[in-house]
C-alpha positions as CSV (number, residue, x, y, z in Angstrom):
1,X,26.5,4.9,5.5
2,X,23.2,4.5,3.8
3,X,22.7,1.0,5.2
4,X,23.5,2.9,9.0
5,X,21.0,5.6,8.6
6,X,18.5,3.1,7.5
7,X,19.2,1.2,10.4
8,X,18.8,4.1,12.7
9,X,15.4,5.0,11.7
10,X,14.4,1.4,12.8
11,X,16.0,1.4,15.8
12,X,14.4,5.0,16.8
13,X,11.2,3.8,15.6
14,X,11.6,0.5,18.4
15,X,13.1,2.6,20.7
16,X,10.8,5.6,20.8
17,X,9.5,4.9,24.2
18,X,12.8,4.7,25.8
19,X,14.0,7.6,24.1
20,X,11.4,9.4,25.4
21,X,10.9,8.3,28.6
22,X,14.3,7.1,29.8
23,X,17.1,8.1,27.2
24,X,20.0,6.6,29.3
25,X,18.9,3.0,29.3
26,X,19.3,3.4,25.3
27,X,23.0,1.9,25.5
28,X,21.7,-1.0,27.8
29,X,18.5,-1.9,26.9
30,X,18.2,-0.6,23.2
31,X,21.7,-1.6,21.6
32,X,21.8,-5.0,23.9
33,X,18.3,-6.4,22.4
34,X,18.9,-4.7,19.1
35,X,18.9,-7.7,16.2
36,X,22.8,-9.1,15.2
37,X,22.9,-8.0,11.9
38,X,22.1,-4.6,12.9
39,X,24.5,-2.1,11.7
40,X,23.5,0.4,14.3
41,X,24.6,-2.3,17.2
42,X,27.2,-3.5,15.0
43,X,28.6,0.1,15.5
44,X,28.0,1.0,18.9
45,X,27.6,-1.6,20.6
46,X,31.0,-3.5,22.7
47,X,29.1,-5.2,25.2
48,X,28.3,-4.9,29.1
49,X,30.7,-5.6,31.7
50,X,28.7,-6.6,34.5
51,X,26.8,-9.0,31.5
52,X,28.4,-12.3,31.1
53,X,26.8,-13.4,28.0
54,X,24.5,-11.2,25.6
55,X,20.9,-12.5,25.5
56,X,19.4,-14.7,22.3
57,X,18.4,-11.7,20.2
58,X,16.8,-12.1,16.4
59,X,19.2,-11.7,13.6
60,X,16.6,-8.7,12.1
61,X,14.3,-6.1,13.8
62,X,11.1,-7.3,15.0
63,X,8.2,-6.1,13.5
64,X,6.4,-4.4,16.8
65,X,7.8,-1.7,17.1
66,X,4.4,0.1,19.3
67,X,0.8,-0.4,20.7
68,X,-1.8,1.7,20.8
69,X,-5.6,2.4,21.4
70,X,-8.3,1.5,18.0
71,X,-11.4,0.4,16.6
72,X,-13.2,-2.5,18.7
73,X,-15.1,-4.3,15.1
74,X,-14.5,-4.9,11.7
75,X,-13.3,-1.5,9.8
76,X,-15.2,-0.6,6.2
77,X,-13.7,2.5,5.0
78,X,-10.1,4.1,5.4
79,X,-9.4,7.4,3.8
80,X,-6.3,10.3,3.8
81,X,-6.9,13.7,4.8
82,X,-6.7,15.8,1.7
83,X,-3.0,17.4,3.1
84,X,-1.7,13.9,4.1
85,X,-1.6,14.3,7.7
86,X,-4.5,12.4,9.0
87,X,-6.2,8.9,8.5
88,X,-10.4,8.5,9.0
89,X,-11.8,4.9,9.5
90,X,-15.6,3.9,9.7
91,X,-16.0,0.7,11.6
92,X,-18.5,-1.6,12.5
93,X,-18.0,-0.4,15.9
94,X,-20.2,2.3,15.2
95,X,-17.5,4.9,15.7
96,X,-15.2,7.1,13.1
97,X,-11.3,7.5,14.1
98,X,-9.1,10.1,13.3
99,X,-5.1,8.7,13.3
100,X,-1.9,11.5,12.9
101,X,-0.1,9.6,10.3
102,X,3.3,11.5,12.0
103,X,3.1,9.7,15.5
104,X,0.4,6.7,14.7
105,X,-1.4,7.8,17.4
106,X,-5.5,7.8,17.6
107,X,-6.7,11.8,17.3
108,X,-9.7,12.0,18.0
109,X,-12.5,9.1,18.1
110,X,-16.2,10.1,16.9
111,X,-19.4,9.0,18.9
112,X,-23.0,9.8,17.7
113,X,-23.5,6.8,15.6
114,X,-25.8,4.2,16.6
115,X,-25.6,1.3,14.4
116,X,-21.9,0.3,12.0
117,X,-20.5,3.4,9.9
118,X,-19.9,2.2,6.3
119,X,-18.5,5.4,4.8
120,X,-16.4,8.0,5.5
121,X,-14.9,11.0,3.6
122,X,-13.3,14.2,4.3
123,X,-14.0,17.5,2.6
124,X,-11.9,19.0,-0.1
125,X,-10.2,21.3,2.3
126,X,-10.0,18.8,5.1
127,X,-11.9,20.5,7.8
128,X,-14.5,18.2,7.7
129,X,-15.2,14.8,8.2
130,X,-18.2,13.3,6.7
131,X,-19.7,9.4,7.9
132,X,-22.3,7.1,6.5
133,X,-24.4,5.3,8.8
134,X,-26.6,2.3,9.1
135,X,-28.8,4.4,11.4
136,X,-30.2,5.8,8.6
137,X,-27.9,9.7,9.3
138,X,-24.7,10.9,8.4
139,X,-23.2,13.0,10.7
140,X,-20.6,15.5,10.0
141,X,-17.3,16.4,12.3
142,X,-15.0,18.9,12.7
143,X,-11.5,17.3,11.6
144,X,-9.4,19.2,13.9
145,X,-11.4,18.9,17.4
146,X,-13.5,15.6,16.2
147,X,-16.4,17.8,17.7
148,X,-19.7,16.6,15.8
149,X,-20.5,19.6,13.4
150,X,-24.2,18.3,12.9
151,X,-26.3,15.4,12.4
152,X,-28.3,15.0,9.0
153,X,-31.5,13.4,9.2
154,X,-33.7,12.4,6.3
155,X,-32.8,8.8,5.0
156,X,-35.7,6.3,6.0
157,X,-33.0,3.1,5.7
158,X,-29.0,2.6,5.4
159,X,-27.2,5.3,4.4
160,X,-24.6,3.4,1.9
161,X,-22.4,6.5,0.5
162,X,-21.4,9.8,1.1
163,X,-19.7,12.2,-0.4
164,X,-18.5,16.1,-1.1
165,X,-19.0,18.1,-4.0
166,X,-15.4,19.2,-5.4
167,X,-16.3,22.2,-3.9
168,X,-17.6,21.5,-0.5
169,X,-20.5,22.9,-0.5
170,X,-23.0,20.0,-0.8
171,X,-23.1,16.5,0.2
172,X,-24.5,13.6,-1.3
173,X,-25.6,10.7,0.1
174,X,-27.7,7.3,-1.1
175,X,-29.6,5.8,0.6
176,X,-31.4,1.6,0.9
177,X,-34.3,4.1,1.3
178,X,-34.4,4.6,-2.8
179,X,-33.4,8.0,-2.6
180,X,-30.0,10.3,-2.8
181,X,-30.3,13.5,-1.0
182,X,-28.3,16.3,-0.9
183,X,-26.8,19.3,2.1
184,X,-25.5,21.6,2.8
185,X,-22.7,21.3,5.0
186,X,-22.3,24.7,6.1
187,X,-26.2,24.5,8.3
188,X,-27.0,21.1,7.7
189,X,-30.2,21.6,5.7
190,X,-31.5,19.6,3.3
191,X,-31.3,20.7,-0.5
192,X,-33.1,18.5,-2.3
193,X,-34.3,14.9,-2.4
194,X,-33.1,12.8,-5.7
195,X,-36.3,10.2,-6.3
196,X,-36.4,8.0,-9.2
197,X,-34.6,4.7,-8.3
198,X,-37.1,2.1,-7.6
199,X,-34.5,-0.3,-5.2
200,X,-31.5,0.6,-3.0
201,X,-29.1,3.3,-4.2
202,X,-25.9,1.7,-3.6
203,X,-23.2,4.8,-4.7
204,X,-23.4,8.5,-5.4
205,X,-20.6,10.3,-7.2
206,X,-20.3,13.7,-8.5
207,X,-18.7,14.7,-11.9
208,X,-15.1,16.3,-11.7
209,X,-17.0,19.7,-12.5
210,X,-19.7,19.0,-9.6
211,X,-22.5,19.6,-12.4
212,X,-23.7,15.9,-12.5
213,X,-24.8,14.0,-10.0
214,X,-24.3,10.1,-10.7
215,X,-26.1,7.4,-8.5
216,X,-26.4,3.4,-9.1
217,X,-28.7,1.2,-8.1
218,X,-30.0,-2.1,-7.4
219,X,-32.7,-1.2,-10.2
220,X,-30.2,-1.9,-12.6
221,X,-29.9,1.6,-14.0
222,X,-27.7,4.9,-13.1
223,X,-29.2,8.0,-13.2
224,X,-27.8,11.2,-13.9
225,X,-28.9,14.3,-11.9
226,X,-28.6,18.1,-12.0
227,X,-27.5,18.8,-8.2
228,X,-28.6,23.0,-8.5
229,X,-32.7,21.7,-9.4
230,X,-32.5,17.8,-8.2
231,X,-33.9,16.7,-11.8
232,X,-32.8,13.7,-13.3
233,X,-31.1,14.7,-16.3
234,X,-30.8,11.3,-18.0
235,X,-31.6,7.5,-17.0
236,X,-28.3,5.0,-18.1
237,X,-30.3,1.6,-18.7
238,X,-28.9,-1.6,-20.1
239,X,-27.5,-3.4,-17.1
240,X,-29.5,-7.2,-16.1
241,X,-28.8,-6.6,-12.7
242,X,-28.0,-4.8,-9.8
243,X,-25.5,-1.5,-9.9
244,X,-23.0,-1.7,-7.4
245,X,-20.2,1.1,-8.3
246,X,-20.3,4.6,-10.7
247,X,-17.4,6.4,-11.6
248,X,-16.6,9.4,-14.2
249,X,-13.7,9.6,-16.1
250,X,-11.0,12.5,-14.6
251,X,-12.0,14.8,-17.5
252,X,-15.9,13.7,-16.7
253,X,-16.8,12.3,-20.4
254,X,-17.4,9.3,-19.3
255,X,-19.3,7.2,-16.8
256,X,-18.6,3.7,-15.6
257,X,-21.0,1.7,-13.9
258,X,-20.2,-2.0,-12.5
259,X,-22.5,-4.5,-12.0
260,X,-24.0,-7.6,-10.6
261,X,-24.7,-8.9,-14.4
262,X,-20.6,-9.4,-14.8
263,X,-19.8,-6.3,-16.9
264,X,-18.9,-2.9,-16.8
265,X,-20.4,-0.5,-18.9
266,X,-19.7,2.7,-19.9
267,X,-21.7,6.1,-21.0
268,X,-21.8,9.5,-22.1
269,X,-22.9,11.2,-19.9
270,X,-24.0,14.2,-22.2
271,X,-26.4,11.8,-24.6
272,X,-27.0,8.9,-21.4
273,X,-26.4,6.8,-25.0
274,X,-24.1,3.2,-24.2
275,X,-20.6,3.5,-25.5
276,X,-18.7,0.5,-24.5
277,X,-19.6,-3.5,-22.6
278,X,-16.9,-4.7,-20.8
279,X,-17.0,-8.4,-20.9
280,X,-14.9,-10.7,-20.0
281,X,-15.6,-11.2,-16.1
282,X,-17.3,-14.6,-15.2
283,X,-19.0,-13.1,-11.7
284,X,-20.4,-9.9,-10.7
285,X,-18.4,-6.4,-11.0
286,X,-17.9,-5.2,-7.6
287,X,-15.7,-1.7,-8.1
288,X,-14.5,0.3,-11.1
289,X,-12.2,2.9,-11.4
290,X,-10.1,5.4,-13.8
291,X,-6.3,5.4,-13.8
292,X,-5.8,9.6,-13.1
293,X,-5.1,10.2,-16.9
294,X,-8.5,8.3,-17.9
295,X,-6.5,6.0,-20.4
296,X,-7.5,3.0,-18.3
297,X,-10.7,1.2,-16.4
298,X,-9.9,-1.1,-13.9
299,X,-12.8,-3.6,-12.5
300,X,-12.8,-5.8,-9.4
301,X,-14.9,-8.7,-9.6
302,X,-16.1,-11.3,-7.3
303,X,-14.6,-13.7,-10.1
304,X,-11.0,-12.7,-8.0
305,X,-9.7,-11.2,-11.2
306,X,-9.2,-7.7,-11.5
307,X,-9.0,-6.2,-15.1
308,X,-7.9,-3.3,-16.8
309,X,-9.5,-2.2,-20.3
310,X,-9.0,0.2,-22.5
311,X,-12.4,2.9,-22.7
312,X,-11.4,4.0,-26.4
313,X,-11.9,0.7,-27.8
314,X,-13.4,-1.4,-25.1
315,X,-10.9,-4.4,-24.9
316,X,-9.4,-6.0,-22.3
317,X,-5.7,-5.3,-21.7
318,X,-4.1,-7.0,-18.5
319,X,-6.0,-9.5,-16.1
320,X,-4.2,-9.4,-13.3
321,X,-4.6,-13.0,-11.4
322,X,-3.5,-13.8,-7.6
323,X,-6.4,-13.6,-5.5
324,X,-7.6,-15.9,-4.1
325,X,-11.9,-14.5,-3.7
326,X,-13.6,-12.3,-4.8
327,X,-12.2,-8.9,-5.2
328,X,-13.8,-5.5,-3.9
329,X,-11.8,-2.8,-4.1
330,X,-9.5,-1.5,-6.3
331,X,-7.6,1.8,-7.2
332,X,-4.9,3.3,-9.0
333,X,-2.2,5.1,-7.4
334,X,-1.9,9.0,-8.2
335,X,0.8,8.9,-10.6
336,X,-1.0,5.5,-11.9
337,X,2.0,3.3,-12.2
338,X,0.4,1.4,-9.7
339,X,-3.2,-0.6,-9.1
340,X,-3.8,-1.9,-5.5
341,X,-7.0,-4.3,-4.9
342,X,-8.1,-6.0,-1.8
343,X,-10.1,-8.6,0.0
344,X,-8.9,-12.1,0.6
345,X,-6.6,-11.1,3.7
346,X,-4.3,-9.1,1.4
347,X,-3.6,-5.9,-0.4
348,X,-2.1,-6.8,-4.3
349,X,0.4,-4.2,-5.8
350,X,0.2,-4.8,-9.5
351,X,2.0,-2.2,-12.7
352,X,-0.7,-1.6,-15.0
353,X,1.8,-1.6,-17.6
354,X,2.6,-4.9,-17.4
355,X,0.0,-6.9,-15.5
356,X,2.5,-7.8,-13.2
357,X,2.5,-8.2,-9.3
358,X,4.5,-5.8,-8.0
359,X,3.9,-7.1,-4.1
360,X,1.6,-8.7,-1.8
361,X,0.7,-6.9,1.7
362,X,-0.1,-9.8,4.6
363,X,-0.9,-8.9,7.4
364,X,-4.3,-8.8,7.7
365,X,-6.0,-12.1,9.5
366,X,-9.5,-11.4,7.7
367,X,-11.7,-9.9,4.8
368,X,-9.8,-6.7,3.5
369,X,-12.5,-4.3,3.0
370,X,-11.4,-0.8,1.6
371,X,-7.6,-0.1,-0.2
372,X,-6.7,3.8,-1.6
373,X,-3.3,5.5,-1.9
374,X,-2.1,8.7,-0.1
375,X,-2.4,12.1,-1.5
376,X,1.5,11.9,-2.4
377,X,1.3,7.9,-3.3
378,X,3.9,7.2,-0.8
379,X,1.5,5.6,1.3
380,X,-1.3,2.7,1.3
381,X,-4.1,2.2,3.8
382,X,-6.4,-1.0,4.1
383,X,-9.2,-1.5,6.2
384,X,-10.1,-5.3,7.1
385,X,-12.6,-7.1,9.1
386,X,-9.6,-8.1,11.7
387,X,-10.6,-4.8,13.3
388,X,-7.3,-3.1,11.7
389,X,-6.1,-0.1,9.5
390,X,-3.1,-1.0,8.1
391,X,-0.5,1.2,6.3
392,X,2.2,0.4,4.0
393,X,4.5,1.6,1.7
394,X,3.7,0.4,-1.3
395,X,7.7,0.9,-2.9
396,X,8.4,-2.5,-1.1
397,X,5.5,-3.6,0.3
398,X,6.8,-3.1,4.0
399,X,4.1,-2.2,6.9
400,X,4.5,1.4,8.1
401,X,1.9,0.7,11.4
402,X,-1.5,-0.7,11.9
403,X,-4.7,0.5,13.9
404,X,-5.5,-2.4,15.3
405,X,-8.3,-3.5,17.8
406,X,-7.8,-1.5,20.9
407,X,-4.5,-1.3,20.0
408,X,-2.5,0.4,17.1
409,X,0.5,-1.5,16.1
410,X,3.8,-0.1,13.9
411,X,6.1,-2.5,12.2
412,X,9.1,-2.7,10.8
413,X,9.6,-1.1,7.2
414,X,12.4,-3.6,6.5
415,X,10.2,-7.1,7.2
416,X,6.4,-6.3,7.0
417,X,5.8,-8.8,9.3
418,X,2.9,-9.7,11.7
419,X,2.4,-11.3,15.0
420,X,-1.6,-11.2,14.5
């Protein structure tokens, strides 16, 4: 019975547009080309009279299941809606699109931009949509209408990151320009310009409290800021090269920073004093993040390892090997018993616990730039260079859909296959 229901949802899922548009033609057309072992057609399925012999169908579901509308370039950023319901990717295209996760269907597409969008973000209660530009703005949207909710000018060079406050009411973003600034999102004026960094400010991210600002560079430092007065409250130096990625720890006692000079280092944020090196990466750092109980750091580096350490002591405890280039993005999945990264082509699903591959999502047919978890975990998102958002389900590595260049395609949850 299990097996049957299963079976059902694919066949609804290939099916919809028949059962929507002409339901009758479901016993000819739907059960006829439906695969052999299907139990559905297994079931209902005795054949056609006025059909001599059945056509050549394949013995399991095909993976396109539907097509639809989508980004035009390479896509950089993919993020959930804090309620689950919605998808937001930033593309080279220059546009942001909203996707309903419930139909896979493009909601709402958002113009203004001039030149690629490299970040996007909602706010903490969803109603807005934040994106980074390379036209030196970031323009904010309504999430339900895709209206534009105001344009924030200020940023003399590539805005590179942006971000909420945990409580919505300011927004960071960092600049090529040297500079973080920070708005308000409610009228869209300015509250204060973060100066200090003497080279391009490459992320921003505010403490779980929102009473720290934290911004890396390619100075080589982090810098800690007091968002209420805009003063830097403490300078984190001991990196040889560039700053790509800062994180704080889920109870915000910790900072991480990643860097060009191969190691991730961490600080306290409360003395700016050095507690920890990582070492062991042979190439630059290119993403850190905690596991959502803070026991755990896990680096991506270009050296196609990622690594998980332990903060307390500092040592290494899993390097999880499979990629095949560098790595850039990495995360842990809410309940973190999972850590996806990306980049060459595929998504890797590894246990933390173990160090062991838990999957590998192909699909993609170029660079995957961007990987994070839904709300509930259920769900994983990637955003390649093919011009595609890709979701899966990270249980068994099956392909929920894809947002694919002017088209958005949904496969089947028992193969994970792809035609592209």
């Amino acid at each position: 019975m299990l097996a049957l229901i299963y079976d059902a949802g694919h066949f609804i899922r290939f099916n919809r547009f028949a059962i929507e548009k002409a339901p009758l033609q479901l016993y000819y057309a739907g059960l006829l080309f439906s695969p052999e072992r299907s139990p559905v057609q297994k079931q209902f399925y005795g054949g056609i009279p006025f059909i001599q012999r059945d056509p050549t169908v394949e013995q399991k579901w095909s993976p396109l299941i539907q097509t639809f509308e989508g980004h035009s370039l390479g896509v950089k950023a993919v993020v959930f809606s804090p309620d689950g319901k919605l998808v937001a990717s930033a593309s080279d295209d220059t546009t942001v699109r909203l996707w309903d996760l419930a139909t896979g269907e493009s909601c709402g597409v958002l113009k203004g931009h001039s030149r690629d969008v490299r970040a996007v973000v909602f706010s903490p209660d969803g109603k807005l949509v934040a994106s980074a530009s390379s036209d030196s703005t970031v323009r904010l949207w309504d999430s339900a209408t895709g209206e534009s909710c105001g344009v924030l000018e200020g940023h003399s060079g590539v805005v590179t990151a942006v971000l909420f406050s945990p409580d919505g009411k300011l927004v960071a973003s960092a600049s090529f320009d040297e500079t973080v600034r920070l708005w308000d999102p409610a009228t869209g004026e300015s509250c204060g310009v973060l100066n200090g960094h003497s080279h391009d400010v490459t992320a921003v991210m505010f403490s779980p409290d929102g009473k720290l600002v934290a911004s890396a560079s390619d100075d080589t430092t982090v810098r800690l800021w007091d968002p209420a007065t805009g003063k830097s409250r403490r300078v984190l130096k001991g990196h040889s090269s560039g700053v790509v990625a800062v994180v704080f720890s889920p109870d915000g006692k910790l900072v991480a920073s990643a860097s060009y000079d191969n190691t991730v280092r961490l600080w306290d944020p409360a003395t700016g004093k050095s507690c920890r090196v990582l070492k062991g990466h042979s190439s630059g750092v290119l993403a850190v993040v905690f596991s959502p109980d803070g026991k755990l750091v896990a680096s991506a580096s270009d050296d196609t390892t990622v690594r998980l350490w332990d903060p307390a002591t500092g040592k290494s405890r899993r390097v999880l090997k499979g990629h095949s280039s560098g790595v850039v993005a990495v995360v842990f999945s809410p309940d973190g018993k999972l850590v996806a990264s990306a980049y060459d082509n595929t998504v890797r699903l590894w246990d933390p616990a173990t160090g062991k591959s838990c999957g590998v999502l192909k699909g993609h047919s170029y660079s995957v730039n961007a990987v994070v978890f839904s709300i509930d975990g259920k769900m994983v998102a990637s955003a390649s260079l093919d011009n595609t958002v890709r979701l899966w389900d990270p249980a068994t590595g099956e392909v929920f859909s894809t947002l694919w260049d002017k088209i958005v395609r949904l496969w089947d949850l028992a193969t994970g296959e792809s035609d592209v």
